[in-house]
C-alpha positions in Angstrom: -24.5 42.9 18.2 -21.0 43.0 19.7 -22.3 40.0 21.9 -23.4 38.0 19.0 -20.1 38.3 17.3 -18.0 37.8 20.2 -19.9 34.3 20.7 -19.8 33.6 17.4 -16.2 34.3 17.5 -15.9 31.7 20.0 -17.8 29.0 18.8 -15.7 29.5 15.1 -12.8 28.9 17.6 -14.1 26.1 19.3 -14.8 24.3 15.8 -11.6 25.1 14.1 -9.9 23.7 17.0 -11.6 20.9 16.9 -11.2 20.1 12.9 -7.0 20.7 13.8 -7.4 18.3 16.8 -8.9 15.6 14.6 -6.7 16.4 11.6 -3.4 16.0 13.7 -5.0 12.5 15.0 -5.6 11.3 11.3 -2.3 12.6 10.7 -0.6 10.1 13.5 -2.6 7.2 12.5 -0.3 7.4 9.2 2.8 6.0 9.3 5.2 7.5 6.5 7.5 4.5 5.1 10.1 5.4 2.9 11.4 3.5 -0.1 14.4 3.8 -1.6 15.0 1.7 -4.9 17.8 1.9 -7.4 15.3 3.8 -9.4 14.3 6.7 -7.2 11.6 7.1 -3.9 8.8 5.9 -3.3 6.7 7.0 -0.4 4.0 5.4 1.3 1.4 6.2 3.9 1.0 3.2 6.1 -3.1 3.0 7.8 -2.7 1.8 11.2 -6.2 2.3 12.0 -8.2 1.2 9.1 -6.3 -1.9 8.3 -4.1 -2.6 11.7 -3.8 -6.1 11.3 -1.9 -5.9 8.0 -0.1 -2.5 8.5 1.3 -3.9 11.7 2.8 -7.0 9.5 4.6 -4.7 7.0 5.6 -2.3 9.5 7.3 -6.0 11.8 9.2 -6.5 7.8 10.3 -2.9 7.7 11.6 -2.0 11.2 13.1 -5.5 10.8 15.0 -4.0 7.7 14.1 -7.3 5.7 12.9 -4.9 2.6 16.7 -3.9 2.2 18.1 -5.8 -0.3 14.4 -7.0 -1.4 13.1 -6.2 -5.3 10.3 -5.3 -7.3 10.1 -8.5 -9.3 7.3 -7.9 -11.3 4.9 -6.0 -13.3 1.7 -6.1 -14.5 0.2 -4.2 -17.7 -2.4 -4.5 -19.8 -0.3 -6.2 -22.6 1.4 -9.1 -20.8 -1.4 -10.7 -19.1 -3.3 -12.7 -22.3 -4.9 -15.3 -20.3 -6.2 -13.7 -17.7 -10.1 -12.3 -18.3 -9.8 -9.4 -15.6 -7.1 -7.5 -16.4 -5.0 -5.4 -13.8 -2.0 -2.5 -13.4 0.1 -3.3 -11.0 4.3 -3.7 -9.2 5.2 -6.3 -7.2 8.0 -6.0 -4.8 9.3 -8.3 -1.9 11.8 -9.1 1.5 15.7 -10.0 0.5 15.2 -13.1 -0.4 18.2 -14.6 1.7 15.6 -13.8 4.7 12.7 -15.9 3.6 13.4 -18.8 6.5 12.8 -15.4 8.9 9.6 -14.3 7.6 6.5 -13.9 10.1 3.1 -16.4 10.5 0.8 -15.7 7.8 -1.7 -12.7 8.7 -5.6 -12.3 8.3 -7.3 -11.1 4.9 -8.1 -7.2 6.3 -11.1 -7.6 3.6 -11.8 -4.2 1.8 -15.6 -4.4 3.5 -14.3 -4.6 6.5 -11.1 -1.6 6.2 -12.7 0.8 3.9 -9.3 1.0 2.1 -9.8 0.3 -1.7 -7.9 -0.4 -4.2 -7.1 3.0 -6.4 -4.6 4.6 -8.0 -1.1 4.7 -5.8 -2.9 1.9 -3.1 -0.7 -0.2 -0.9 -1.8 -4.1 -0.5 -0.7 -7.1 0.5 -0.2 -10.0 -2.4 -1.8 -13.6 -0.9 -2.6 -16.9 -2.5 -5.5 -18.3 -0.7 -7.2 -16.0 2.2 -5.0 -15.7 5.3 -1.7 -16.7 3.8 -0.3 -13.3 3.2 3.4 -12.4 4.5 5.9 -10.2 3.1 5.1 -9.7 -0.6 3.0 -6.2 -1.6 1.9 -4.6 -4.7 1.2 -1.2 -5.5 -1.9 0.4 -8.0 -1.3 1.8 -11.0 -4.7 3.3 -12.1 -8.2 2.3 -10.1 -8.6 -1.5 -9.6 -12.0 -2.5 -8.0 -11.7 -6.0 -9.2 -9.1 -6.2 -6.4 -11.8 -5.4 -3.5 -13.8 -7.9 -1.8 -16.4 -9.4 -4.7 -13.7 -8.3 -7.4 -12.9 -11.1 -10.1 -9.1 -10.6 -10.2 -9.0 -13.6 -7.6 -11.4 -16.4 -8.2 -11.9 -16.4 -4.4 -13.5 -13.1 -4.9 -12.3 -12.1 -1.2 -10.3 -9.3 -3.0 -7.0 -8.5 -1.3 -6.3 -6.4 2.1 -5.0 -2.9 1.0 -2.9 -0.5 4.1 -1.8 2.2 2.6 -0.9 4.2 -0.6 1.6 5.8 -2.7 1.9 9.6 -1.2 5.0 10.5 -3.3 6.8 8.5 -6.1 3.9 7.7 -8.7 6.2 8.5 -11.4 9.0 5.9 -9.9 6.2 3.5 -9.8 5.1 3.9 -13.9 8.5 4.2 -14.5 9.4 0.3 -12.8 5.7 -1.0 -14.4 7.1 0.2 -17.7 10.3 -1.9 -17.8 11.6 -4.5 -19.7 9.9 -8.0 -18.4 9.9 -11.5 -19.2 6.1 -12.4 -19.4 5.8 -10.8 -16.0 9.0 -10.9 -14.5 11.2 -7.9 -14.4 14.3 -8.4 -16.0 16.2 -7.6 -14.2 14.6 -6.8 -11.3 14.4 -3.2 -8.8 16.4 -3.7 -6.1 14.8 -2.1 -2.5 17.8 -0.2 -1.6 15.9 0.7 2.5 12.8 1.0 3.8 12.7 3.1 6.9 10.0 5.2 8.6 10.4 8.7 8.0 
């Protein structure tokens, strides 16, 4: 009997260490970004794994410090979008805008089939017009939007948009901006960025 708990000792071992191995390695494929705005923090796990096409981007406009200076300029709620048929919840924020002759090449659309990474409460995504013309601009969730993954009808394109991260502290910052005065959609006046630096 003492046997068969000693090796069942060691095998609990073996699997615990294991789970901790892989946990640390998720852990590191997380890159913490923190944003300060004139409104409080907002902090946001960055997914270098799942979408590292687009969380490379953001990371380029952050280490860059082009997100100092920058603003959430607008917000979407249920009550000022009248025309549109698929309603969302979202915050838009974006680079200083004295930098815009800097910004990078457009990036790939990291579709949501392809990342995994969809688009719930507190996600991270990149704004985009058409399909690969994504730069600097991102939006955060507020509530679950699936019309916002690939086949969602938020985008006539229906190539949804890439989302790379989420919201891991600072919901209440986030409702608070969404729930500002706004012209149609337009923050009036807008949130400055104050930094965005990896923690």
């Amino acid at each position: 009997m003492k046997k068969v708990a000693r090796v069942l000792f060691i095998l609990f071992l073996f699997f615990e260490l294991g789970w901790s191995q892989r946990g640390s390695q998720q852990d590191k494929s997380n890159i913490i970004v923190v944003l300060q705005t004139e409104l409080g923090t907002i902090e946001l796990a960055i997914d270098c794994v799942h979408a590292p096409v687009t969380a490379k981007n953001f990371m380029k406009y952050v280490d860059g410090k082009f997100y100092d200076g920058g603003r959430f300029f607008r917000t979407v709620t249920m009550d000022n979008q009248p025309k549109d048929k698929v309603k969302i919840e979202v915050i838009q924020g974006d680079i200083d805008s004295t930098r815009r002759k800097d910004v990078f090449p457009p990036i790939e659309l990291e579709r949501t089939s392809r990342t995994g990474l969809v688009h719930k409460n507190g996600a991270l995504s990149m704004a985009r017009g058409t399909p690969n013309t994504a730069t600097s601009s991102f939006f955060i969730c507020i509530n679950d939007q699936p019309e916002l993954n690939l086949g969602g009808k938020r985008n006539p394109d229906g190539q949804g948009f890439a989302a790379f991260g989420k919201v891991i502290k600072g919901m209440d910052v986030v409702k608070k901006i969404q729930a500002l005065h706004a012209e149609g959609q337009s923050l009036e006046p807008p949130i400055k960025i104050l930094s965005a630096r990896r923690k």
